[in-house]
N, C-alpha and C positions, 0 to 999 in steps of 0.2 A: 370622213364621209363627204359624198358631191356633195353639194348641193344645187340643184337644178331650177332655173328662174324662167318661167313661162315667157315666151316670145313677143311682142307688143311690136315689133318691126311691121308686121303684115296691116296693122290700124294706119300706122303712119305711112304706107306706104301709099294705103288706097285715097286717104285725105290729099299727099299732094302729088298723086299720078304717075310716080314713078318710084325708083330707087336711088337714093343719094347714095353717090361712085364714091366720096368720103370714106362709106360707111362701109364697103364689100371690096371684093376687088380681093380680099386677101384671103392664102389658101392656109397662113400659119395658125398654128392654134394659139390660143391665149396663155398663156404662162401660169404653171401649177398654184404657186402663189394666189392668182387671180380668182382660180377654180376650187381652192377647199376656202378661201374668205368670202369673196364675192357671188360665186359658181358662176352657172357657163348657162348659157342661151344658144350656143355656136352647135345646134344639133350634128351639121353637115360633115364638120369637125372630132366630132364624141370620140371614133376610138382612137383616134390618134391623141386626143385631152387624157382618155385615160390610161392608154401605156405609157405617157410624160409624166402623170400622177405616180403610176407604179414603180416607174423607177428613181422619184422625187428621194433628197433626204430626209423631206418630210414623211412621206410614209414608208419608207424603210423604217424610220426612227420608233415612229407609233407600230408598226407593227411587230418590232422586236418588243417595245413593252409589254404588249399584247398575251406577248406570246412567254412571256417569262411569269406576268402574272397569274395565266391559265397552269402556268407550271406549280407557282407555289402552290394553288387552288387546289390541284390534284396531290399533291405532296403535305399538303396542311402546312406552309411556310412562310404563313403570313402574316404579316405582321401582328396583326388581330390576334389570328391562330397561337403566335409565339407567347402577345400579352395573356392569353387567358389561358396558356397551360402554366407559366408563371404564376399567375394567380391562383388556380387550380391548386397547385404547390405548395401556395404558402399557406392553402384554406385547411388543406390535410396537414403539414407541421401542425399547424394552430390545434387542431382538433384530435393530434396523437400527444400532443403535450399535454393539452387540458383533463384527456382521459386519465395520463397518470394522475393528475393534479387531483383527481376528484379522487381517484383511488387512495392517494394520500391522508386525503380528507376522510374517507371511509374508515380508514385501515384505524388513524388517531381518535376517532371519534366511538370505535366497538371498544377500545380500550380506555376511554374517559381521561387520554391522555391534554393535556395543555399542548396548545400550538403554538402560541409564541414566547418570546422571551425577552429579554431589554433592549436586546439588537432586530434590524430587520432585512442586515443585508448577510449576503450568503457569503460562508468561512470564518464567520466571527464564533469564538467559541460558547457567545449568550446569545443565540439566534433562534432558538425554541427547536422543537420538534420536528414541525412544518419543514423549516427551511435544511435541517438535517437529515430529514427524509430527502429532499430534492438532491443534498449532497452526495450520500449516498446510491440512490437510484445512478444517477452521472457517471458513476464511476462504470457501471457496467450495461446500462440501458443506452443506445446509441441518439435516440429522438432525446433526451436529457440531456445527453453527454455535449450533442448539438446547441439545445437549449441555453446550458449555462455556458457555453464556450462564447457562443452570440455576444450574451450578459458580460460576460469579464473582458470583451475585447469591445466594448460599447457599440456592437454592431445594432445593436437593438435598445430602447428604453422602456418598450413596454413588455415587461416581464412576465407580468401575471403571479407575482410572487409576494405583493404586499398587502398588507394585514386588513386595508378592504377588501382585498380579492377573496382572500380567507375566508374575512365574511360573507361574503358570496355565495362560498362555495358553500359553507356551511349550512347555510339558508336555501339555497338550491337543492339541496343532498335530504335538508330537515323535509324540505314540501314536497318531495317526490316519497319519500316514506311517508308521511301523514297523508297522501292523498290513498296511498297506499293500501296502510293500516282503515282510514275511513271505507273504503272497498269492501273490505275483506269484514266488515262488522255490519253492513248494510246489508251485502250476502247471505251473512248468517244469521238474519233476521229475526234472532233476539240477541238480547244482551245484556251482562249487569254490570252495577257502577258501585265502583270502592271511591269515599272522597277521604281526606285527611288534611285537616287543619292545624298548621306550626307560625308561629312567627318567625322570620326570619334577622338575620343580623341586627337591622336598623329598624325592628321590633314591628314590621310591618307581616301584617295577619295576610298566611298564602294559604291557598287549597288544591291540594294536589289531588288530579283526577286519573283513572285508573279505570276502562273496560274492558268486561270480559267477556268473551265471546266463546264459539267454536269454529276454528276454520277451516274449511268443506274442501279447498283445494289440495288434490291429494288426499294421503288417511286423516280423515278428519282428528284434530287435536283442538285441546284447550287451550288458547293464548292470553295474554293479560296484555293490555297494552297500555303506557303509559303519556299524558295526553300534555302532561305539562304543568305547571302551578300557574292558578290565578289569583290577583292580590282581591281580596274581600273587606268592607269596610264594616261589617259587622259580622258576629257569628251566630245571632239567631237564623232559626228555622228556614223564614222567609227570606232574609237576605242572602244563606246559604244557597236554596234551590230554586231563587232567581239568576244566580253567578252559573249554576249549573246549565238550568233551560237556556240560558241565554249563551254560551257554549257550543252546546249542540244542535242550538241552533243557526250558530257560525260555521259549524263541521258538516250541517245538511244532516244530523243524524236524528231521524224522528222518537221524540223519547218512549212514543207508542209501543215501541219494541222491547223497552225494557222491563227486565222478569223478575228484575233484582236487586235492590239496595243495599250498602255496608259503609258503616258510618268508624272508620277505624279509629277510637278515640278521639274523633270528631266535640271540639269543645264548641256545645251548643251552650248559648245561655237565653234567659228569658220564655225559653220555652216555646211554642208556636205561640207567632204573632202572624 
């Protein structure tokens, strides 16, 4: 692009009364060079500055680039364009792996199956479930089959196959049913509670809690849900249905609602305190 430099000739002209011959006197234009760095004041001169411009290597040069970037622009072939369908790409890999991954984690978890095992890499034959599942699916699922090919040719090191991811998933897959199941029990706006007190292995006193509801979505039916064990330091009355309230009121479930108590062999002692 010109650029164009206002005339100051006509100031000095009238300060010393004439026209310095120096300075005029010439009919050539200034050189293109001059006219896109410095620009042109040589009004008298313009078009002949600018068909020397138009046929410059300089602006041949610029305007071929011009004109190829206007093309990718229209074609989507730009560089930009190129990185973020690349990226695009590998957001979807990412996110058809992960689906199986959680379906894995579903599939082992409705059947109370163990996920891992002594080993944690994949074709070891003590590598649990999890990683068996993955071998498996590979064989015939093509997003897998990709997956582990990546893994065994070290194209990749983040896997998404080790035993914190597991955990992960596990705990991702637990709080999306728990927010779930609390839903569908707030809903149905009563409910009742079975507790049951066991010690466990290393003799520490757990309480497994247990609501029942009706669930209204669809033909209404009767569900039991089960909510987890919490460890208790004693098994009277009041330390039991403080561990409770305090509970439900980590789950947001108001106990207001509840119509119903069952204590299954619940080992109270001392009686209410």
């Amino acid at each position: 692009m010109l650029k164009f430099l206002t005339s100051s000739t006509e100031s000095s002209q009238s300060a010393s009364g004439g026209t310095d011959p120096d300075k005029t006197g010439t009919d050539e234009p200034p050189s293109t060079s001059s006219s896109t760095g410095e620009g042109v004041n040589d009004w008298s001169n313009i078009n002949a500055i600018l068909k020397q411009h138009e046929g410059s290597h300089e602006h041949t040069s610029n305007m071929l680039k011009w004109r190829e970037l206007d093309l990718r622009l229209s074609r989507g072939k730009t560089l930009h364009h190129i990185e973020m369908t690349a990226l695009e790409a590998e957001r979807k890999r990412w996110l058809d792996v992960l689906t199986r991954l959680i379906s894995i984690t579903q599939s082992l978890a409705k059947r109370n199956l163990a996920f891992r095992g002594s080993s944690d890499k994949l074709f070891q034959p003590d590598n649990g479930n999890f990683l068996k599942e993955v071998e498996l699916l590979a064989k015939f699922d093509p997003v897998l089959e990709n997956h582990v090919s990546r893994i065994k040719d070290g194209e990749t090191h983040a896997h998404d196959l080790s035993k914190d991811i597991q955990n992960e998933l596990i705990q991702l897959v637990s709080d999306r049913i728990l927010t779930t199941i609390v839903t569908q029990v707030r809903d149905s706006k009563c409910f009742s509670i079975i507790l049951d007190c066991t010690p466990d292995i290393s003799h520490q006193e757990q309480m497994s809690i247990i609501l029942r509801s009706v669930a209204l979505k669809g033909q209404p039916a009767i569900k039991k849900h089960f909510f987890g064990f919490v460890n208790v330091e004693a098994t009277t009355g009041l330390s039991l249905s403080t561990v409770i309230l305090d509970k439900l009121t980590d789950l947001k479930i108001p106990f207001d609602s509840c119509r119903g108590q069952a204590y299954d062999m619940a080992n109270m002692k001392g009686g209410i305190s």
